[in-house]
PyMOL Python script that loads the backbone (N, CA, C, O; Angstrom):
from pymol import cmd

cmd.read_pdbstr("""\
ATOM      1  N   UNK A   1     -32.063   8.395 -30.730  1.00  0.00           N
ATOM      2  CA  UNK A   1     -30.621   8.438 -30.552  1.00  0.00           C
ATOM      3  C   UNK A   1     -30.256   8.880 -29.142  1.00  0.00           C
ATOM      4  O   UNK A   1     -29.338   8.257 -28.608  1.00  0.00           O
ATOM      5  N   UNK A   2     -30.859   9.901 -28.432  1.00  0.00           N
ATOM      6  CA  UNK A   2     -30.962  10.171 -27.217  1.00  0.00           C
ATOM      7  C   UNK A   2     -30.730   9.023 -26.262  1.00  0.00           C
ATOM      8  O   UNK A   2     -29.736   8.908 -25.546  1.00  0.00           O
ATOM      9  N   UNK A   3     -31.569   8.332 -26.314  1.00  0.00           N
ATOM     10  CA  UNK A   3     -31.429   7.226 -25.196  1.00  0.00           C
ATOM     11  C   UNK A   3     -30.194   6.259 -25.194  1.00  0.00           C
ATOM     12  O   UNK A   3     -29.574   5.758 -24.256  1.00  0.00           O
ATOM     13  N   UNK A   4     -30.049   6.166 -26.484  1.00  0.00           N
ATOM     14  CA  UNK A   4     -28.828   5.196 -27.029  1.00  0.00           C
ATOM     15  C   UNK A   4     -27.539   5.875 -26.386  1.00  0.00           C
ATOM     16  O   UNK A   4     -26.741   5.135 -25.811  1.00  0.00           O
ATOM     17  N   UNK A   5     -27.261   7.419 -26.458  1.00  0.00           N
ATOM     18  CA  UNK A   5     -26.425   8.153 -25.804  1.00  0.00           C
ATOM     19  C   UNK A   5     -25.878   8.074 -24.524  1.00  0.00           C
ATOM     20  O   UNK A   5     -24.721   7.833 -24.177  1.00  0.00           O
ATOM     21  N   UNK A   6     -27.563   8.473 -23.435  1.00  0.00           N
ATOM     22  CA  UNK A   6     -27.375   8.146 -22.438  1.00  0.00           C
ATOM     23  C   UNK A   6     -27.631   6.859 -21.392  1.00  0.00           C
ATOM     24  O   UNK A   6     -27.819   6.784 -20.177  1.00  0.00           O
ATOM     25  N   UNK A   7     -27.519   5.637 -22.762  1.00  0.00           N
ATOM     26  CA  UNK A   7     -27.384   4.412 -21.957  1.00  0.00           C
ATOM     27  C   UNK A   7     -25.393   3.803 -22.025  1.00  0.00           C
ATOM     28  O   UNK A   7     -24.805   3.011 -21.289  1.00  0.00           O
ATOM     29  N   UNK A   8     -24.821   4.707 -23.379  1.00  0.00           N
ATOM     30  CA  UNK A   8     -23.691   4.450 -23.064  1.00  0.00           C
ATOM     31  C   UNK A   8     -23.069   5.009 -22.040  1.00  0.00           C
ATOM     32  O   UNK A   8     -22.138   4.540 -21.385  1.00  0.00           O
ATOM     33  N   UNK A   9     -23.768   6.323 -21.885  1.00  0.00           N
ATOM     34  CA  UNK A   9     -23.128   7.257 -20.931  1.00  0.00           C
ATOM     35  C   UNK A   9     -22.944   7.023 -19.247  1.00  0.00           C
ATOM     36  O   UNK A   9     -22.127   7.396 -18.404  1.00  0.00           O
ATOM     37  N   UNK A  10     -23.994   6.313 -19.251  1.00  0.00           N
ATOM     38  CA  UNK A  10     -24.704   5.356 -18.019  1.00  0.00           C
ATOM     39  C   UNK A  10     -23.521   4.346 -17.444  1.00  0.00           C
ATOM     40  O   UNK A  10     -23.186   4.256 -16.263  1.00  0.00           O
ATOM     41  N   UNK A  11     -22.769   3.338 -18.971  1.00  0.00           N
ATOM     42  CA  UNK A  11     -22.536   2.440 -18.818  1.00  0.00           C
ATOM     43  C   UNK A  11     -20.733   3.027 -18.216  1.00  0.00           C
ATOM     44  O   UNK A  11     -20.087   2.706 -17.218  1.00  0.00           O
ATOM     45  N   UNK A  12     -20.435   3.945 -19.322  1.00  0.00           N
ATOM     46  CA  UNK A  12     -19.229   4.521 -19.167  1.00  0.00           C
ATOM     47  C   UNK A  12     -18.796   4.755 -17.603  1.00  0.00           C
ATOM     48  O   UNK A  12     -17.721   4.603 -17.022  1.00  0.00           O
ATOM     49  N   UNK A  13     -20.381   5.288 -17.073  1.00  0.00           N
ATOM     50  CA  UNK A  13     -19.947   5.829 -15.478  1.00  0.00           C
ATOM     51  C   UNK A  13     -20.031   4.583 -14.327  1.00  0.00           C
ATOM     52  O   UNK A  13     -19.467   4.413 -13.247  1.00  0.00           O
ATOM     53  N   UNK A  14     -20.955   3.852 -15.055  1.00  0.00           N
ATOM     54  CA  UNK A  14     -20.658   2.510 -14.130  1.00  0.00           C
ATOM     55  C   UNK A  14     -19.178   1.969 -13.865  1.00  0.00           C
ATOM     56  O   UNK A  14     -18.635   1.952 -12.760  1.00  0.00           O
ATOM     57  N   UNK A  15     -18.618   1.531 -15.065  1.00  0.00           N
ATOM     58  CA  UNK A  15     -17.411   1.298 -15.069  1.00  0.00           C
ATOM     59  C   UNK A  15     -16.590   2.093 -14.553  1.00  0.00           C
ATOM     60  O   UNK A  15     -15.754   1.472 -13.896  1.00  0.00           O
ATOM     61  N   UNK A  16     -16.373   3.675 -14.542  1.00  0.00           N
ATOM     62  CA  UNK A  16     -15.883   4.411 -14.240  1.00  0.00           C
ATOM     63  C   UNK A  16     -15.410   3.993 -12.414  1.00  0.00           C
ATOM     64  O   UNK A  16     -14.419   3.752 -11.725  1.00  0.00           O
ATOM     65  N   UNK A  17     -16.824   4.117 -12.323  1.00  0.00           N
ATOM     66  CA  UNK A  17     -17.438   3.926 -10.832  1.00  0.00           C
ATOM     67  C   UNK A  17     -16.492   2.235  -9.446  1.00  0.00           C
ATOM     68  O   UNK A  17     -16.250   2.110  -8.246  1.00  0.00           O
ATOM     69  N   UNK A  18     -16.235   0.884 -11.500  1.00  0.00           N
ATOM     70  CA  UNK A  18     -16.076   0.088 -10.974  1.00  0.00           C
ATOM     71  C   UNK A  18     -14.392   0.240 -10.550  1.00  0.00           C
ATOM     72  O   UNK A  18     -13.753   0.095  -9.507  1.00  0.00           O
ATOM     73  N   UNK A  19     -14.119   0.551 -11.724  1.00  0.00           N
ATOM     74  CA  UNK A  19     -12.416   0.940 -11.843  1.00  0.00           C
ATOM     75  C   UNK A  19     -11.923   2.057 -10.667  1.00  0.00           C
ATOM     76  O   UNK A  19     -10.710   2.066 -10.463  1.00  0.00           O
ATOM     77  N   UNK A  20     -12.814   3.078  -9.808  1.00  0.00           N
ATOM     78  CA  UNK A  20     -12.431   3.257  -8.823  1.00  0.00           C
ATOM     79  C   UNK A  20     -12.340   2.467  -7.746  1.00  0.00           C
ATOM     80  O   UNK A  20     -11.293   2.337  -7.111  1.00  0.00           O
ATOM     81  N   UNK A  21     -13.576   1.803  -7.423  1.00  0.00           N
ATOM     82  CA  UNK A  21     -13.596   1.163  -6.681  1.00  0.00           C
ATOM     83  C   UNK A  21     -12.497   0.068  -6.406  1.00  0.00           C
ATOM     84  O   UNK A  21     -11.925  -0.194  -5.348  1.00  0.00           O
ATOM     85  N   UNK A  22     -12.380  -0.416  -7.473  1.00  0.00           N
ATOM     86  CA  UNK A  22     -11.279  -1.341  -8.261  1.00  0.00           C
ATOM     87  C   UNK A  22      -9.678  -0.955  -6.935  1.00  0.00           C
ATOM     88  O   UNK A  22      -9.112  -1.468  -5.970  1.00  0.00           O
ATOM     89  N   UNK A  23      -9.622   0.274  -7.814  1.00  0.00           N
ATOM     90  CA  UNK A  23      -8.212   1.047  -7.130  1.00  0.00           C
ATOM     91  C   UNK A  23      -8.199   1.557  -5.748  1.00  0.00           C
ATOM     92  O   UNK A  23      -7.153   1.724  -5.119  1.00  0.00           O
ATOM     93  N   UNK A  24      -9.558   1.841  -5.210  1.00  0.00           N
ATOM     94  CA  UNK A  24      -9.455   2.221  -3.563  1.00  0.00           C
ATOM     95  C   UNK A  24      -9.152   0.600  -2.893  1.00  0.00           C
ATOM     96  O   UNK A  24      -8.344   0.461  -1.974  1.00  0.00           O
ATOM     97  N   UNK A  25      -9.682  -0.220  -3.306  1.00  0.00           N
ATOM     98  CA  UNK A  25      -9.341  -1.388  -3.024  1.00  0.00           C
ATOM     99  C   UNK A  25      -7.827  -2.032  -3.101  1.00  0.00           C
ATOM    100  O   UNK A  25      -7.094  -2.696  -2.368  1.00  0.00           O
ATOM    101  N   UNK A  26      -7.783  -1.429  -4.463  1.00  0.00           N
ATOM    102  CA  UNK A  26      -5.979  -2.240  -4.332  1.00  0.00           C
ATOM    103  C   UNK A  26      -5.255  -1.093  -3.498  1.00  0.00           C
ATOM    104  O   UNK A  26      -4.128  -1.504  -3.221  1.00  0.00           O
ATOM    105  N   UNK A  27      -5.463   0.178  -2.993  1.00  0.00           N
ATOM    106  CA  UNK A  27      -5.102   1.065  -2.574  1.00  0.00           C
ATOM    107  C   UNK A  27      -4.576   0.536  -1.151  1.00  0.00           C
ATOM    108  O   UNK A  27      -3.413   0.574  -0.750  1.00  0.00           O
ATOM    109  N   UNK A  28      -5.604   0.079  -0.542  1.00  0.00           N
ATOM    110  CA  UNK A  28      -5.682  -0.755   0.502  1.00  0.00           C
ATOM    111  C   UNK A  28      -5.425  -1.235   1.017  1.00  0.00           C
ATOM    112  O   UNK A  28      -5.395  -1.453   2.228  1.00  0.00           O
ATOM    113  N   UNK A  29      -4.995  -1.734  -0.283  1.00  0.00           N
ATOM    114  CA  UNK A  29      -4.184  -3.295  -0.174  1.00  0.00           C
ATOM    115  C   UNK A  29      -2.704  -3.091  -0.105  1.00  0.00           C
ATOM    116  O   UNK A  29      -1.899  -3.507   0.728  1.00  0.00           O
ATOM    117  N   UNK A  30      -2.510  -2.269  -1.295  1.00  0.00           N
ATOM    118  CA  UNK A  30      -0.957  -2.041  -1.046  1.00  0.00           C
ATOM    119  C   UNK A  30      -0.242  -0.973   0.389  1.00  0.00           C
ATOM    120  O   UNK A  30       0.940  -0.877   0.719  1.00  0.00           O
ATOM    121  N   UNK A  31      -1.403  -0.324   0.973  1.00  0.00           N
ATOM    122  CA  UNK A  31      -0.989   0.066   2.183  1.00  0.00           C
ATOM    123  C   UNK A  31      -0.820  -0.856   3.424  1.00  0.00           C
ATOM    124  O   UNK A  31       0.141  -0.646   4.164  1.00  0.00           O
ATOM    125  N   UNK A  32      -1.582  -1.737   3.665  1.00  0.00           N
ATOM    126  CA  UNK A  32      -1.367  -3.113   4.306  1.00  0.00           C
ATOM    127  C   UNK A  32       0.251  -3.632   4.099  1.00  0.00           C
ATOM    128  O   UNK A  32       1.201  -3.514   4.872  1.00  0.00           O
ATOM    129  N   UNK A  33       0.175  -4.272   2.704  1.00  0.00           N
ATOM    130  CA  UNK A  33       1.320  -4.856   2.477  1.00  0.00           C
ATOM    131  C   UNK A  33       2.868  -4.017   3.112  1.00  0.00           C
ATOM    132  O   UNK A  33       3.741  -4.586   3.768  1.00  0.00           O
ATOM    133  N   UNK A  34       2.871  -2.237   2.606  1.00  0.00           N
ATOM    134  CA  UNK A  34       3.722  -1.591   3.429  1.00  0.00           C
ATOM    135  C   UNK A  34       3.763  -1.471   4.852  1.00  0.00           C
ATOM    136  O   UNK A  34       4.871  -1.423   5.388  1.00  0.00           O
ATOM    137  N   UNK A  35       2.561  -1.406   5.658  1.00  0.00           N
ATOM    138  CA  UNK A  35       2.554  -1.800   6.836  1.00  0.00           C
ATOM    139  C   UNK A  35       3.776  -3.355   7.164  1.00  0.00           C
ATOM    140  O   UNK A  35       4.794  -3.475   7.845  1.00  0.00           O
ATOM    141  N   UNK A  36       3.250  -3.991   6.568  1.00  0.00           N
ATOM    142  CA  UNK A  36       3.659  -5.248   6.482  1.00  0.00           C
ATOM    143  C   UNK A  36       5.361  -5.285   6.363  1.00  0.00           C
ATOM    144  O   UNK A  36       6.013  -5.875   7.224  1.00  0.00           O
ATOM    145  N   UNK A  37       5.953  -4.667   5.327  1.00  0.00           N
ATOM    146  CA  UNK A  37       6.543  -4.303   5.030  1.00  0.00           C
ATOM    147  C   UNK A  37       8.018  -3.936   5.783  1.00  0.00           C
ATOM    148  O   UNK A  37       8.982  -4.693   5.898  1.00  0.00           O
ATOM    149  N   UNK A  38       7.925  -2.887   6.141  1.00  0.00           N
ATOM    150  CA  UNK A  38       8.008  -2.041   7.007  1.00  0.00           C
ATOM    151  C   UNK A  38       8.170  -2.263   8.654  1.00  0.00           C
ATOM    152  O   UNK A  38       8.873  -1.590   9.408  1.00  0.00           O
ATOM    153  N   UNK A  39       7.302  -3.423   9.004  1.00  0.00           N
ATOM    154  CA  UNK A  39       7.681  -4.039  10.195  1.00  0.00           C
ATOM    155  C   UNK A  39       8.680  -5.242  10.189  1.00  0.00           C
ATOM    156  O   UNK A  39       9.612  -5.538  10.937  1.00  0.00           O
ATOM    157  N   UNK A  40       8.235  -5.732   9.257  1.00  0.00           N
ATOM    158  CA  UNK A  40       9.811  -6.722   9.155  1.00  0.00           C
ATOM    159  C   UNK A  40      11.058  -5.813   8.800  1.00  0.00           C
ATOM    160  O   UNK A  40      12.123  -6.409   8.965  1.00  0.00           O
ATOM    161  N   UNK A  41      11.132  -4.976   8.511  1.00  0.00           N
ATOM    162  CA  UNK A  41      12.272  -3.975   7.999  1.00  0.00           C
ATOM    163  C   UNK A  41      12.644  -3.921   9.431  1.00  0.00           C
ATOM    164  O   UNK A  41      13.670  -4.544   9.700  1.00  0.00           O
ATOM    165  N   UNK A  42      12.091  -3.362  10.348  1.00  0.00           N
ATOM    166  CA  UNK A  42      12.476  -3.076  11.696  1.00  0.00           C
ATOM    167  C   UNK A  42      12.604  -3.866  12.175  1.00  0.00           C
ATOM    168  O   UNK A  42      13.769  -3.861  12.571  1.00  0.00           O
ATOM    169  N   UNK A  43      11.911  -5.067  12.600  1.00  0.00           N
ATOM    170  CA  UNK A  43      12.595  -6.523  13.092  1.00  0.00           C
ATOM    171  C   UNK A  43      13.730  -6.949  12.623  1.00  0.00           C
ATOM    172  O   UNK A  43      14.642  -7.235  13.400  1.00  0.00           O
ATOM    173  N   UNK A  44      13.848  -7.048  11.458  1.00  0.00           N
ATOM    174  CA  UNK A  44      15.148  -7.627  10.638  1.00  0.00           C
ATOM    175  C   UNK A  44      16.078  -6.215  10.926  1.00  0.00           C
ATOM    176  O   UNK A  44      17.217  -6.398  10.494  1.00  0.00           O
ATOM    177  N   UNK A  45      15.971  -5.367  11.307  1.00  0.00           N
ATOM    178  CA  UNK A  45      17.056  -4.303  11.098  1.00  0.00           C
ATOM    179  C   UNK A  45      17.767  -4.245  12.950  1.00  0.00           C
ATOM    180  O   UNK A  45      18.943  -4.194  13.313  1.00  0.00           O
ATOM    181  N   UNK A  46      16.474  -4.283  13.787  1.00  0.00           N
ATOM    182  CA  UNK A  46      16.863  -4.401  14.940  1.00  0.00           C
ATOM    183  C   UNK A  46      17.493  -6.431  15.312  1.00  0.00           C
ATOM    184  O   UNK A  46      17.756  -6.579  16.505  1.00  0.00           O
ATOM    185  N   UNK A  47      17.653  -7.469  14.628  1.00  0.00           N
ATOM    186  CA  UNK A  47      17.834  -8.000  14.561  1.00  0.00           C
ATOM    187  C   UNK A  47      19.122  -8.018  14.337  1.00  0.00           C
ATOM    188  O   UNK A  47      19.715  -8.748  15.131  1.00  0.00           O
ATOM    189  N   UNK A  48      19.673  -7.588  13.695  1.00  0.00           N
ATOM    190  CA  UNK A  48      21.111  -7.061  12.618  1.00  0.00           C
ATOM    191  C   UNK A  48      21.531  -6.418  13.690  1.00  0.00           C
ATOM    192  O   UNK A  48      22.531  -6.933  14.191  1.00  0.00           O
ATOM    193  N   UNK A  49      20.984  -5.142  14.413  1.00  0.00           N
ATOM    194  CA  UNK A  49      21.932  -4.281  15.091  1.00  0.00           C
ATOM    195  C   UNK A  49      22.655  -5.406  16.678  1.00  0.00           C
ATOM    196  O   UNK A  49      23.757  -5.416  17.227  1.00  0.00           O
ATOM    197  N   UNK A  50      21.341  -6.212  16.923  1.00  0.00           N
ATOM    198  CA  UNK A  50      21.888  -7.157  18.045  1.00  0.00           C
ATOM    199  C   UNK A  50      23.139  -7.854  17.829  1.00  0.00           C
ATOM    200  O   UNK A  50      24.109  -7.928  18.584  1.00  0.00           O
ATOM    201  N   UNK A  51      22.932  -8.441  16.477  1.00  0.00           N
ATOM    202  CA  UNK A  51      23.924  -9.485  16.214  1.00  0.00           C
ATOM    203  C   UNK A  51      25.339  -8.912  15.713  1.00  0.00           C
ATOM    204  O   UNK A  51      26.411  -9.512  15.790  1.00  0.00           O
ATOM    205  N   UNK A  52      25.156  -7.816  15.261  1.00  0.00           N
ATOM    206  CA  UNK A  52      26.666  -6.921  14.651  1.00  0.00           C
ATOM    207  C   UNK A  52      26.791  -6.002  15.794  1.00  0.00           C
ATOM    208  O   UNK A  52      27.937  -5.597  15.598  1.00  0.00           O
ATOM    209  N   UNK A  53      26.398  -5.420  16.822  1.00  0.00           N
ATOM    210  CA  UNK A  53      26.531  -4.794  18.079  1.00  0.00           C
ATOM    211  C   UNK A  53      26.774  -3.582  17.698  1.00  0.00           C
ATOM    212  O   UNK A  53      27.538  -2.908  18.390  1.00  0.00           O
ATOM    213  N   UNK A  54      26.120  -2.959  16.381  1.00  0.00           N
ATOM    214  CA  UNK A  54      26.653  -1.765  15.769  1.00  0.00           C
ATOM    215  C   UNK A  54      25.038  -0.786  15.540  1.00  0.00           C
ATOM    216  O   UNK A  54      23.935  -1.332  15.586  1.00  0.00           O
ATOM    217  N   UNK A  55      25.194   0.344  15.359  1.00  0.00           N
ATOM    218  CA  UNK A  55      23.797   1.177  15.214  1.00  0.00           C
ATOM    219  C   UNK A  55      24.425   1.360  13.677  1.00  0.00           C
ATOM    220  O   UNK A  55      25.504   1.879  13.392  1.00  0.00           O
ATOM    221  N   UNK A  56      23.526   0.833  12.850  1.00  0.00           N
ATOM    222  CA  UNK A  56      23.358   0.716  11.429  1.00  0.00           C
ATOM    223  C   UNK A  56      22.352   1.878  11.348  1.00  0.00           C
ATOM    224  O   UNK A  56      22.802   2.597  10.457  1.00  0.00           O
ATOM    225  N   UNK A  57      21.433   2.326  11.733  1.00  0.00           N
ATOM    226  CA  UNK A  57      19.986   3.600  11.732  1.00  0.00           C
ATOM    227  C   UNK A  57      20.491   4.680  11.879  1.00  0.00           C
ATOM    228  O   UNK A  57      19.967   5.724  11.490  1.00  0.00           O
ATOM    229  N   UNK A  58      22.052   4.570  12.711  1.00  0.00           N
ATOM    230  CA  UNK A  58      21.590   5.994  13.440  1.00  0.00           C
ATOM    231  C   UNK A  58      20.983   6.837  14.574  1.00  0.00           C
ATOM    232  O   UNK A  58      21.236   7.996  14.905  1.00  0.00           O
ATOM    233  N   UNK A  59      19.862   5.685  15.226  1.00  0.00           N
ATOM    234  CA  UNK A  59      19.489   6.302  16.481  1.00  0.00           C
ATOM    235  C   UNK A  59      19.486   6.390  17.783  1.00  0.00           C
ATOM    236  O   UNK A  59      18.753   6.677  18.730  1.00  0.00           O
ATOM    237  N   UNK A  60      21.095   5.873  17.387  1.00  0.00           N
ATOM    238  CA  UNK A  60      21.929   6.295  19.305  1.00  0.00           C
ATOM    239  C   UNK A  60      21.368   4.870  19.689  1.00  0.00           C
ATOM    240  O   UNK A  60      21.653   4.639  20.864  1.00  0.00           O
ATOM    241  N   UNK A  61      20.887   4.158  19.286  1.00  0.00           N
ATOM    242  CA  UNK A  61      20.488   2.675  19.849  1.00  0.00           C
ATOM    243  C   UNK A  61      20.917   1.446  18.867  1.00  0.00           C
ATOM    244  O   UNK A  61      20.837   1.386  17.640  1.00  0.00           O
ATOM    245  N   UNK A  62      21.383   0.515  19.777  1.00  0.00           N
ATOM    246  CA  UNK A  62      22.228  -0.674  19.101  1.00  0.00           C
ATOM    247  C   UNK A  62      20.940  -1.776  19.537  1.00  0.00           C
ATOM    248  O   UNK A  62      20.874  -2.219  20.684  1.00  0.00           O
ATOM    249  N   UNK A  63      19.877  -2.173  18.402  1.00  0.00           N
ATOM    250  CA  UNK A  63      19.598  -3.351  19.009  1.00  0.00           C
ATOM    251  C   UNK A  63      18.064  -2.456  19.317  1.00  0.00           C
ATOM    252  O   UNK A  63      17.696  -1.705  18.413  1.00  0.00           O
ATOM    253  N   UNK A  64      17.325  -2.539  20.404  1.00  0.00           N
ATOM    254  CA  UNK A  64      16.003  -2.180  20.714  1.00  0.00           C
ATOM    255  C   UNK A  64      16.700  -1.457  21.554  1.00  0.00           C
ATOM    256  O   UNK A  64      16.129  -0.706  22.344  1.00  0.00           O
TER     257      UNK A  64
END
""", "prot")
cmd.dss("prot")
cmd.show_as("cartoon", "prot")
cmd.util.cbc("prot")
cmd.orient("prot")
């Protein structure tokens, strides 16, 4: 019975092991995408401030 134990136990941590891996990966990923994100926010926002000639942010700057 022993072995039977620690071959589930084995298997449990594999998976364990995969499902992290799993998530540092999508982790990754979804930090990219906010990168991503995040720069079009500022293009499109400094885009907006050009064309409306107005500081929508807040930071004393209209535009770049």
């Amino acid at each position: 019975m022993g072995i039977f134990w620690d071959l589930m136990q084995e298997s449990k941590i594999e998976k364990q092991q995969t499902q992290a891996d799993t998530l540092q990966e999508r982790v990754k990923l979804l930090e990219k995408e906010l990168s991503k994100t995040q720069e079009l926010l500022s293009k499109t926002l400094i885009a907006l401030e050009e064309h409306i000639g107005e500081d929508i942010d807040g930071d004393g700057v209209k535009g770049r």
